[in-house]
C-alpha positions, 0 to 999 in steps of 0.5 A, a space after each residue: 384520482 379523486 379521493 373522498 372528502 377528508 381522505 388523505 395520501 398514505 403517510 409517509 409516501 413511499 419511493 422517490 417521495 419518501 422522507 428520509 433526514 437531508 433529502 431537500 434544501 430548505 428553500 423557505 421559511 414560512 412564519 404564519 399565525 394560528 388565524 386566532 384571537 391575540 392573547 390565547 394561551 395556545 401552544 404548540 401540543 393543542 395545534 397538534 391536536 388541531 392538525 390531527 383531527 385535519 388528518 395530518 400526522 402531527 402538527 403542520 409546523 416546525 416551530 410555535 411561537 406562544 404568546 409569553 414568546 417561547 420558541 416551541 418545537 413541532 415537526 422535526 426539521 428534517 420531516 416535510 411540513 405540512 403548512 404550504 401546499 406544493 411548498 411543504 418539502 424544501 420549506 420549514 414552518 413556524 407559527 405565531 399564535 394570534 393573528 386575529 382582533 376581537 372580532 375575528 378580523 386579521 391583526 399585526 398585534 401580536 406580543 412584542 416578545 414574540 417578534 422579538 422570539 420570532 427574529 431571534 429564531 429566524 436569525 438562527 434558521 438563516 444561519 443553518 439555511 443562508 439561501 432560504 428566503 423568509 416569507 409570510 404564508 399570504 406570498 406564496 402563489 395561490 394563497 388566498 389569507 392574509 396569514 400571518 397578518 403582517 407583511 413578513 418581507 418588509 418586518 425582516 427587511 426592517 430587521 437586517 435579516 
């Protein structure tokens, strides 16, 4: 059934689709970038702002990772995401902010504390959720971005993830 344009599912679904706390495994964890200039100061409450005027119900993301490298919250974990399509139930979100040069083109150049926040959270996710593969939003199928701007197999390989 088509919907019009901007018209979102009802939220939250109900039956057998309904968000209740434990309902999937966490089968991934998807770093992405916020597709902005490196070096704004955005942080987790203006992508939420963001998200919602897409129509989604709050931010996409469980977590954000600003550019002074704190480590901020989105959704709760036990919500869905909203961050991969036909992923966002069994995956959990995080988001660097940047990912972008000057001229709007994809960059790796993001803070050195924010990698370093980044492995810091991503080795505690692991530990909560030891089966889930980490990857970066471009490896899914059907993806057509280069989000997050680097290649997150090979950076958490690197790091004995």
């Amino acid at each position: 059934m088509s919907r019009p344009h901007g018209c979102r599912r009802a939220f939250p679904p109900k039956g057998p689709r309904a968000m209740t706390p434990g309902r999937f495994p966490i089968t991934h964890i998807v770093v992405h970038c916020s597709a902005e200039p490196h070096g704004r100061k955005t942080r987790a409450k203006d992508i939420d702002v963001w998200h919602r005027r897409r129509g989604f119900l709050r931010i996409g993301y469980h977590y954000v990772i600003p550019v002074d490298g704190s480590v901020e919250g989105g959704r709760p974990e036990d919500d869905a995401g909203a961050h991969v399509s036909g992923h966002n139930r069994q995956t959990l979100g995080v988001c660097l902010v940047g990912g972008l040069d000057k001229d709007g083109k994809p960059s790796p150049a993001f803070a050195q504390v924010q990698f370093d926040a980044l492995e810091k959270l991503l080795r505690a996710l692991k530990t909560k959720h030891t089966e889930a593969e980490i990857l970066g939003h471009r490896d899914f199928p059907g993806v057509k971005k280069d989000c997050p701007c680097f290649d997150v197999r090979a950076w958490v390989k690197a790091r004995g993830i």
